[in-house]
Each structure stands twice: as structure tokens, then as C-alpha cells.
C-alpha atoms as a printed R data frame, in Angstrom:
    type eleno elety resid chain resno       x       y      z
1   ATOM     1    CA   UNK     A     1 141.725 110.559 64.092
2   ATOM     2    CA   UNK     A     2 144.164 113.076 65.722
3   ATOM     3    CA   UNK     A     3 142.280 115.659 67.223
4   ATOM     4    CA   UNK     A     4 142.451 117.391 71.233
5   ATOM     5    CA   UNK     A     5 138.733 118.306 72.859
6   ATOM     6    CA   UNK     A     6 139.107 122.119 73.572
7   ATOM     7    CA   UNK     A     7 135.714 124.331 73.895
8   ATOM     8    CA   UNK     A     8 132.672 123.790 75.590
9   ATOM     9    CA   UNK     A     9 132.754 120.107 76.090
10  ATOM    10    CA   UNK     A    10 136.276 119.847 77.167
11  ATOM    11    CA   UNK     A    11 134.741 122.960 79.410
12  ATOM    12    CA   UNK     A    12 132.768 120.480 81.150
13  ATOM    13    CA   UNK     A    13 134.670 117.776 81.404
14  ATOM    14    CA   UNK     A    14 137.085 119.541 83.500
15  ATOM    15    CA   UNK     A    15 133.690 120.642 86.027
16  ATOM    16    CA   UNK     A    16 132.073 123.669 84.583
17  ATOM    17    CA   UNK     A    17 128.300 123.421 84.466
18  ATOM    18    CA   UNK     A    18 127.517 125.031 81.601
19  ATOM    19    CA   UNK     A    19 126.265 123.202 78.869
20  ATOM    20    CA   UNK     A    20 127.125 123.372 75.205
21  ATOM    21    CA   UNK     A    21 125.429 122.741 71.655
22  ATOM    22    CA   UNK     A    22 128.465 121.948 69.651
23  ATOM    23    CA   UNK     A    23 132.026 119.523 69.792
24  ATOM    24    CA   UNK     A    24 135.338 121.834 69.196
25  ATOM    25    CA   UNK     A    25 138.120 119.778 68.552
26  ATOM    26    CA   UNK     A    26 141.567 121.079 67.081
27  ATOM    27    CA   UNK     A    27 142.607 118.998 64.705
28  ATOM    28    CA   UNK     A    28 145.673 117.755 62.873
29  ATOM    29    CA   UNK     A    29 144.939 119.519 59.133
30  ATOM    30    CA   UNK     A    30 146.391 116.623 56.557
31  ATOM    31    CA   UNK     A    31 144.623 115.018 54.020
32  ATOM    32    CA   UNK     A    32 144.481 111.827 55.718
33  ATOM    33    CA   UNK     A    33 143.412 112.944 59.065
34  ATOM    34    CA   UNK     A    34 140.258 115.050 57.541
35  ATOM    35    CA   UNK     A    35 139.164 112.235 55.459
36  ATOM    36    CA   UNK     A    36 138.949 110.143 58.202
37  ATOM    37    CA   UNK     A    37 137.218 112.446 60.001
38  ATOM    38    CA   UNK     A    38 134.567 112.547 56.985
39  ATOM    39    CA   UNK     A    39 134.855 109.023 56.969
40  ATOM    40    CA   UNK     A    40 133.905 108.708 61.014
41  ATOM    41    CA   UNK     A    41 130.692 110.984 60.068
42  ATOM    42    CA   UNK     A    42 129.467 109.251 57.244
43  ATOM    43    CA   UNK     A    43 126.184 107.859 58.375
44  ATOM    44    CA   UNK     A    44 125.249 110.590 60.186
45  ATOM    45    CA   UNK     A    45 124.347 112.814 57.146
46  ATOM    46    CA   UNK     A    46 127.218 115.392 57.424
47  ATOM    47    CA   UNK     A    47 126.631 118.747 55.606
48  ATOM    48    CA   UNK     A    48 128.430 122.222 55.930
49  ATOM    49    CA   UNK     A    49 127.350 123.696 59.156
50  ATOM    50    CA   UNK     A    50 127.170 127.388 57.295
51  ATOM    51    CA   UNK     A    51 125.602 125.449 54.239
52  ATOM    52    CA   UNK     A    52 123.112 122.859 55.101
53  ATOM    53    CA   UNK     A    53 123.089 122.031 51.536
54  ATOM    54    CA   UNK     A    54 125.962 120.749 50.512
55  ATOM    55    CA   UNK     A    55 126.864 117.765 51.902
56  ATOM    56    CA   UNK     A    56 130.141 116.844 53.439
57  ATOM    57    CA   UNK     A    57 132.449 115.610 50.421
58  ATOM    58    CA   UNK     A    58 136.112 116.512 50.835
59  ATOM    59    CA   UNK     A    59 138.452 115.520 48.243
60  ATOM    60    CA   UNK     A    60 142.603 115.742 48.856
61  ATOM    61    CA   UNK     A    61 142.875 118.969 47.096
62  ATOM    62    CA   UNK     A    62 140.207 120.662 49.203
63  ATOM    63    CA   UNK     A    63 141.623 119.282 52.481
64  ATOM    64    CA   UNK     A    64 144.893 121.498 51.183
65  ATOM    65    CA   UNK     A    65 143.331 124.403 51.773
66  ATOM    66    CA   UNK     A    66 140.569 123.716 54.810
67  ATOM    67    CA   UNK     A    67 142.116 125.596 57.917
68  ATOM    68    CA   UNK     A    68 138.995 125.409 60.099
69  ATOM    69    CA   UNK     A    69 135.997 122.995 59.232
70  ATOM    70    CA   UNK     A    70 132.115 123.300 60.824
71  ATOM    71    CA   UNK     A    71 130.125 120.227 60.191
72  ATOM    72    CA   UNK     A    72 126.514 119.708 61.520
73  ATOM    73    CA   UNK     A    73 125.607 116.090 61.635
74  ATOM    74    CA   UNK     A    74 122.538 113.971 62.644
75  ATOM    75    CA   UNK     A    75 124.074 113.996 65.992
76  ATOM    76    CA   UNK     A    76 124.818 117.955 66.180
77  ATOM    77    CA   UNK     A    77 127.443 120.211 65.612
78  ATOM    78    CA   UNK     A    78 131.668 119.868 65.583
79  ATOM    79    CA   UNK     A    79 133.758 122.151 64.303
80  ATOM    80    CA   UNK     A    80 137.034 121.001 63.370
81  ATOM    81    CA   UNK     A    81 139.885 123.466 64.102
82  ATOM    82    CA   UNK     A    82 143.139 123.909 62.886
83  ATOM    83    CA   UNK     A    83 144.447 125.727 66.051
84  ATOM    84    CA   UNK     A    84 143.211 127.532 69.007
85  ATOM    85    CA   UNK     A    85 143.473 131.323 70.067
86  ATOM    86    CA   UNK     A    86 146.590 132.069 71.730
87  ATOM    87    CA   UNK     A    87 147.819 128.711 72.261
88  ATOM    88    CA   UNK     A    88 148.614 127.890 68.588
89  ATOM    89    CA   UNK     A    89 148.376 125.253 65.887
90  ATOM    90    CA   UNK     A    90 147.605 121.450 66.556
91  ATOM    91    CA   UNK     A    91 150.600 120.811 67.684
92  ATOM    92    CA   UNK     A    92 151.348 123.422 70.262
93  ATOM    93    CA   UNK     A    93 147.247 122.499 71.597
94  ATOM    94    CA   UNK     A    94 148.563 118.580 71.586
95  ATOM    95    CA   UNK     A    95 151.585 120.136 74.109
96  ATOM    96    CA   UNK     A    96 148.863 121.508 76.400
97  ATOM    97    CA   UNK     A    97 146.523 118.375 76.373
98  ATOM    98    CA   UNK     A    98 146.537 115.470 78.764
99  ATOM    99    CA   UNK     A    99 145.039 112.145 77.774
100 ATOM   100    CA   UNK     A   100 142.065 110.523 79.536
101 ATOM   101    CA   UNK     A   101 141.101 106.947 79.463
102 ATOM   102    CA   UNK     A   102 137.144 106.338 78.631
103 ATOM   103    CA   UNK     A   103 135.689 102.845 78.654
104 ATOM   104    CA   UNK     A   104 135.232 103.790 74.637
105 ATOM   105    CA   UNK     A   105 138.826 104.692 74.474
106 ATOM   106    CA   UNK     A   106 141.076 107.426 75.214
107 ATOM   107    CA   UNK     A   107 140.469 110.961 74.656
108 ATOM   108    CA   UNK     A   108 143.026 114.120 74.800
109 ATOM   109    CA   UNK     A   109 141.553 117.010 76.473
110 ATOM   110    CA   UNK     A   110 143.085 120.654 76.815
111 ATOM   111    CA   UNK     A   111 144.579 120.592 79.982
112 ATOM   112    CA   UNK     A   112 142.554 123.249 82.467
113 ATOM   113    CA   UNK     A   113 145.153 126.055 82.566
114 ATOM   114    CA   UNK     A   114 145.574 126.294 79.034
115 ATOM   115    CA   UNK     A   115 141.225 126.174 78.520
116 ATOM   116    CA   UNK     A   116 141.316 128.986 80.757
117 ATOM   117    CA   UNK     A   117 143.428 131.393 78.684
118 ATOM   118    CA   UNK     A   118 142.053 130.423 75.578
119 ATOM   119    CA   UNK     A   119 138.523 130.727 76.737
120 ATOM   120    CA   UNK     A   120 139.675 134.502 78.479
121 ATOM   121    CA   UNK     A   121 141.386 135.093 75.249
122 ATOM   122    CA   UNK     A   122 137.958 134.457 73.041
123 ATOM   123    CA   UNK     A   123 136.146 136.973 75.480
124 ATOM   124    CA   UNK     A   124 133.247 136.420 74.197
125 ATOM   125    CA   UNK     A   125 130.392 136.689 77.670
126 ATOM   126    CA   UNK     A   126 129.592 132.570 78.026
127 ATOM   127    CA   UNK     A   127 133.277 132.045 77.724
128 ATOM   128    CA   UNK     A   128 133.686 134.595 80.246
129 ATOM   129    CA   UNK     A   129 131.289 132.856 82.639
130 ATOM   130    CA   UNK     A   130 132.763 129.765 81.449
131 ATOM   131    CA   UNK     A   131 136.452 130.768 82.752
132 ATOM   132    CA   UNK     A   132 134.619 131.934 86.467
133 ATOM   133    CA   UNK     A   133 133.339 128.700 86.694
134 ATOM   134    CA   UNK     A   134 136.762 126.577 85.556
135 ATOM   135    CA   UNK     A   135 139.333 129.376 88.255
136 ATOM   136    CA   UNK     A   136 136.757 127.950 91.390
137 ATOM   137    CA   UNK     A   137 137.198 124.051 89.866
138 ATOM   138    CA   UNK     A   138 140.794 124.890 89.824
139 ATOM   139    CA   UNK     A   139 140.802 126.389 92.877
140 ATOM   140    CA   UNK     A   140 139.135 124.127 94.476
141 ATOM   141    CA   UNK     A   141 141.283 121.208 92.885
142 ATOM   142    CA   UNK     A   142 144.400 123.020 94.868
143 ATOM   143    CA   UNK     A   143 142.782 123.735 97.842
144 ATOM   144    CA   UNK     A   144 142.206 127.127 97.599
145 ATOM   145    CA   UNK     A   145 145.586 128.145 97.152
């Protein structure tokens, strides 16, 4: 799957405390990247986050048209993006990732200043709090400079 962590979770991965309910990802919107992302899902009962009843069943000429896509699972929430406020489509987020290397694999991430402007740039009061918290990791990270 090609996809870059960039909400909550990549939030916290980069030191904020806050905690989060769902998985953002921006992902790459082709046909063959969202069915494997159905595909990955599978056993875990996927439905329509918006629409608990229908179940998760994309076919090639719905993937066409998907720009953004919120699936809640057996293991919670992700929503599947097709870009990110302010910092653009997949590909401009994949610019402004770095890669980190998990014992399950590796893992692209939004790099920190880039999750700070798009979390100032939703505005929304957690991702407010959210963007205090990340300028005093960064801060921090620099020395205080």
C-alpha cells in the first residue's frame, strides 16, 4: 500500500500526548492501491464509517471516483485521504514525509514541520492544542532555538 501517516497518530509519533480515535493516512488514489487497501482490511469487517451498513466493497469504477475514503473496522477507524490541507495531493504529502523503520516494517510519516501547518491550517481546537504541543517537541528537538 502507498499511503504517508499524517493526523493524530503521526501527531504522536512525533511526541504530542494527545491521544487519538482514528488512523489518517493520505493515500495514493488508483485503483490498485485502494483495492489493496480493501484487501489489507478484509477480516476485520470493514464498513463505511458514515454508513455502518454497507460493507466495504469497492469495485475499479468506484475507486475512479473515491477522493477521500472513511472506513471503520473491527480494529477502529482510518480514513483514507487523497491529500491534505495546504500541503496538497499524495504526492506533494509523500515530498514532506520521512520514512521510519519499525520492527513490522517501514512506515512514512509527515515530517513535523509540515504536521504543524496542516494541523494550524485545519484549526479546528484539538488540532490547535495539538500544534502547542508539536512547536515545544520541536523546540525542544533544536534546543530551544
Amino acid at each position: 500500500m502507498e499511503f504517508v501517516l499524517v493526523g493524530g497518530l503521526a501527531a504522536a509519533i512525533h511526541g504530542s500526548s494527545l491521544t487519538t480515535r482514528d488512523v489518517d493516512v493520505c493515500c495514493r488514489f488508483t485503483i490498485d492501491n485502494l483495492m489493496r487497501i480493501q484487501h489489507a482490511f478484509e477480516d476485520q469487517h470493514p464498513v463505511h464509517r458514515m454508513r455502518p451498513d454497507l460493507p466495504v466493497a469497492l469495485t475499479p469504477e468506484m475507486c475512479g471516483q473515491l477522493k477521500n475514503l472513511s472506513i471503520k473496522t473491527d480494529l477502529g477507524v482510518i480514513d483514507c485521504l487523497g491529500g491534505v490541507l495546504i500541503v496538497g495531493d499524495f504526492y506533494e504529502v509523500l515530498k514532506h514525509s520521512l520514512e521510519l523503520d519499525l520492527p513490522v516494517g517501514k512506515l512514512r510519516i509527515l515530517d513535523l514541520d509540515t504536521l504543524i501547518q496542516a494541523k494550524k491550517a485545519m484549526g479546528r481546537p484539538h488540532d490547535l492544542l495539538t500544534v502547542k504541543q508539536l512547536e515545544a517537541v520541536k523546540q525542544s528537538a533544536t534546543g530551544g532555538s
